[in-house]
N, C-alpha and C positions, 0 to 999 in steps of 0.2 A: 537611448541607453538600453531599455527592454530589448529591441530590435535584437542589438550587439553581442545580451547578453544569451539569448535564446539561440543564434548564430553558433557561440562558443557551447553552447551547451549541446546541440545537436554537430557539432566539430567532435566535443567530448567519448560522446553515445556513438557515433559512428568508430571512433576510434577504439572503441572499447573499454574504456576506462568509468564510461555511468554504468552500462549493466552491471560491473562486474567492482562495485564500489565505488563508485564518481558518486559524487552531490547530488541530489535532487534538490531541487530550490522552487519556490513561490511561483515562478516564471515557467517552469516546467509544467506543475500540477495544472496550473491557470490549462497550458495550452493543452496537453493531452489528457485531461480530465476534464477540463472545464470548470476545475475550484476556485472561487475566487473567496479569499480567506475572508473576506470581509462580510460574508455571507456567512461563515461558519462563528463568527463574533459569538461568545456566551455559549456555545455547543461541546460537548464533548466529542473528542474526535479522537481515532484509533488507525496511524501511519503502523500501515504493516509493512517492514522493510525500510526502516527508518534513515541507513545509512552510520557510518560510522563516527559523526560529528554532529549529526541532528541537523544540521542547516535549515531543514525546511522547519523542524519544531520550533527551532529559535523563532524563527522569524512567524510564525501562527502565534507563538505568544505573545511575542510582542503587540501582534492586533487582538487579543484577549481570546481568543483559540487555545483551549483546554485542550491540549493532544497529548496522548502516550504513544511514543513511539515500538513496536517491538522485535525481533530479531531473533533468530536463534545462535547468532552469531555471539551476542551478548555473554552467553553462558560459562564460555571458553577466557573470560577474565579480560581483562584493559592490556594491551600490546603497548609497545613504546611508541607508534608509531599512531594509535591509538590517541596516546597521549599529548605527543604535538600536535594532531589534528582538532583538539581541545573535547574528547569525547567527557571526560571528566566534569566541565563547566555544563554539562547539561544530564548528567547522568543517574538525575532522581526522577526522571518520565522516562525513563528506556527500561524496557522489561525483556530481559532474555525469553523469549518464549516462540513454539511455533502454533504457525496461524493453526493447523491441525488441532491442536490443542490448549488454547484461548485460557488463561488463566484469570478469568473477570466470569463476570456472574451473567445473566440471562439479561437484556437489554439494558447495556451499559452506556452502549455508544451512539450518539444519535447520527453521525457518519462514520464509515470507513473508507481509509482510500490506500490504491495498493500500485504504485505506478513504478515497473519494471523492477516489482520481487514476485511473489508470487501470482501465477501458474509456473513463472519461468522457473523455477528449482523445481519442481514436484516432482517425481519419478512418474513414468508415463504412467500410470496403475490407477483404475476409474475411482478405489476405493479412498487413494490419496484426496482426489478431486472432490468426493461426495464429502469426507471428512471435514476438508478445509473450507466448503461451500456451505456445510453445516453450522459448522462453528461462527463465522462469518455471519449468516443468518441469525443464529441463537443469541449474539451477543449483540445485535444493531437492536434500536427501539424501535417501536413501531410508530413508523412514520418516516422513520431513519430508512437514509441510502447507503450503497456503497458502490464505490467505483473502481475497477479493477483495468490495468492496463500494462501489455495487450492483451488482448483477447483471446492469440490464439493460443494460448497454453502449450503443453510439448507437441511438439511435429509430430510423436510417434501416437499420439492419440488424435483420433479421427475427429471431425468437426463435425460430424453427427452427433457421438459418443457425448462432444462438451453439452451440446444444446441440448441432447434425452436430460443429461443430470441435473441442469440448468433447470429447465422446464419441471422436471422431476421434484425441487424441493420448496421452487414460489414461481408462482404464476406469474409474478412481478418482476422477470426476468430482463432486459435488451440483450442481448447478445449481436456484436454486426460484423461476426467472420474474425476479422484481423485486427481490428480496434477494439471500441472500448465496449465492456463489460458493467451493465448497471442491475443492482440489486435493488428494489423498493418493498421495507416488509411496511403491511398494511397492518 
């Protein structure tokens, strides 16, 4: 059933319909992140780009995964369409908010994970990048990781450019081109 459902999920993404609002679910994070929820049991956790139904928060809580999800999409009010989709039934852990400017306090999170929202929105502008790599930083505990996916942020900024900023704010950086993006503050 995994198999079938990571099939239709990559059917989805190819089609357009995950970047661009499709689901992200357990099966997703697991493969392109490498999260397995059961490893975050009892942690707090910070889904940036949560999606407009939560699906993957449900399902983290249910295995005891403390996660807020956030969005800036949020801010603009519950849609009808919103509402069939059940954004409502989960809509005490979604914080309107952008990752740029993090509305939590200084090591809140002991993970964050960011799988096909942000770098993808950002405007090509290094100062966007240094912002949101900030923030992201400031808010994980130490010890805490974060994973970000993909990696390669906008086309129109150079793969030099990601890795100086990278490098630039923790040592603690992976960066591998076209995949994933890992954060470890010490």
């Amino acid at each position: 059933m995994e198999g079938m459902e990571l099939n239709q999920s990559r059917r989805n993404h190819e089609q357009g319909s995950f970047a661009f609002g499709g689901e992200r679910n357990e099966i997703m994070y697991k493969h392109y992140l490498g999260i397995d929820l059961d490893s975050l049991k009892g942690k707090t956790v910070l889904n940036i780009g949560g999606g407009p139904t939560g699906k993957f928060e449900k399902e983290a809580r249910k295995k005891g995964v403390n996660m807020i999800s956030i969005s800036p999409d949020y801010k603009w009010g519950v849609s009808d369409t919103m509402k069939k989709q059940g954004f409502l039934e989960n809509q005490t852990t979604q914080v309107a908010a952008r990752v740029q400017e993090l509305p939590f306090p200084d090591e809140t999170f002991d993970c964050e994970l960011a799988l096909y929202s942000v770098p993808m929105y950002l405007p090509p502008i290094e100062e966007e990048y240094i912002k949101y790599l900030k923030e992201i930083t400031r808010t994980l505990k130490h010890g805490g990781t974060a994973y970000i996916y993909p990696g390669h942020f906008n086309s129109e900024l150079k793969p030099e450019a990601v890795r100086r900023i990278l490098k630039s704010l923790s040592p603690e950086v992976t960066y591998s081109g076209t995949g994933l993006v890992t954060i470890n503050r010490k």
